[in-house]
C-alpha positions, -999 to +999 in steps of 0.1 A: -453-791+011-471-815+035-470-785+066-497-760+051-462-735+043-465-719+016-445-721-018-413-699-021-424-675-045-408-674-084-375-654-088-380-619-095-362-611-127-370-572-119-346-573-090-307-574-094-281-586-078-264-555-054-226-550-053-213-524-032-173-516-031-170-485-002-137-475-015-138-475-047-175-473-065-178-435-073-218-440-075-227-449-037-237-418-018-211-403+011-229-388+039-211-365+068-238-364+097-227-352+136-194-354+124-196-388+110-193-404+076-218-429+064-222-444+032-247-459+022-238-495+005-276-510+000-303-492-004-341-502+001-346-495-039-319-525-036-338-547-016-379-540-019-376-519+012-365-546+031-338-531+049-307-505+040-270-516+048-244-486+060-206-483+063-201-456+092-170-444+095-167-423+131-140-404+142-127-402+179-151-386+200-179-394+174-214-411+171-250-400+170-267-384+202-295-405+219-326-411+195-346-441+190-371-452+162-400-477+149-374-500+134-349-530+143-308-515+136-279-540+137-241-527+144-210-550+136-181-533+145-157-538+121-125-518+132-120-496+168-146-499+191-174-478+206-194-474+237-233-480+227-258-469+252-287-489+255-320-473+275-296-462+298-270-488+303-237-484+287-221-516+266-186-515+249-183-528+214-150-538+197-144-554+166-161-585+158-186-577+178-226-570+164-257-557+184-291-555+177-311-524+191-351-534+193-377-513+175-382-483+192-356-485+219-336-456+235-298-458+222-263-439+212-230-445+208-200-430+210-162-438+199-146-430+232-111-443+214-084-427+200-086-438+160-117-440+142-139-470+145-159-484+115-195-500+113-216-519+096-252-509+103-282-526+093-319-508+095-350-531+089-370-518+070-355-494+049-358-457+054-331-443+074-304-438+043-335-415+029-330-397+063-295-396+069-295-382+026-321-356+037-303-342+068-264-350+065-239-333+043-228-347+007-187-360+012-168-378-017-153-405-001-160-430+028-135-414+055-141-375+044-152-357+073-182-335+069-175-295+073-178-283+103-210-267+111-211-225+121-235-217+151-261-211+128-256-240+106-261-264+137-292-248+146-304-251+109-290-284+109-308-299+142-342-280+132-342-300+101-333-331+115-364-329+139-388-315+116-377-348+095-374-371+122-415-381+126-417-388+088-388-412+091-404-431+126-376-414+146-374-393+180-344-374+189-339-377+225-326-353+251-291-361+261-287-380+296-292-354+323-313-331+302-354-327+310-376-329+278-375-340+247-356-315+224 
């Protein structure tokens, strides 16, 4: 290497090879979170923290409210489409179609279509599938709904997630319209 780079370090026989089958592999963890369903196909234990890779599956109507956090997320839509707001300024989204939502930038989305959309969303580093495991709802399969929440369960639910949220470098914003940070 004549440029100063340098050398590629050896293979790490430690680390194995990750193989994730959504449908079918009874081991991957189902999450149900604000009436979504992620599942979480690579995990930073996978990858040496890296980054995480997750399969959401969001119904009509669905999607997380605004937050933002201290780490790059990618989004391929991979069926349906949703509308991603980002800092303000809505884009729609339909299949094919991949974003990338800076470090620490205010976003959402929602699926304002009439059958479920489904995701692919990258977080670098790794963290958020810790998050979304501490705060969501355990569902068997990829498309399972979570419960829905009682009154008090959402309040327990949205205390948690922001008593959480600082540990994982997240903020849960205020929807549009609405002073404060909640």
């Amino acid at each position: 290497m004549s440029d100063g780079a340098a050398p590629i370090p050896d293979d790490d026989p430690s680390r194995e090879l990750t193989i994730a089958r959504p449908d079918t592999d009874q081991s991957l963890t189902h999450v149900g979170l604000v009436g979504d369903t992620y599942t979480i196909l690579v995990r930073g234990e996978d990858t040496a923290g890296r980054y995480t890779l997750i399969d959401m599956h969001v119904p009509p109507n669905g999607g997380p409210p605004p937050h933002r956090h201290d780490f790059e997320e990618m989004f391929t839509v991979l069926e349906g489409e949703v509308e991603a707001t980002f800092r303000g300024e809505p884009v729609v989204l339909r299949a094919g179609e991949t974003i990338n939502v800076p470090a620490n930038a205010p976003h959402s989305f929602t699926n304002a279509g009439s059958a479920p959309a489904r995701l692919l969303c990258l977080c670098a580093p790794s963290g958020q599938e810790e998050f979304f495991t501490l705060v969501g709802q355990p569902v068997t399969t990829r498309t399972e709904p979570p419960a829905p929440l009682s009154p008090a369960e959402e309040t327990a639910f949205r205390e948690k997630a922001q008593a959480l949220a600082p540990q994982f470098a997240t903020e849960l914003l205020p929807p549009p319209g609405v002073e404060g940070r909640t």
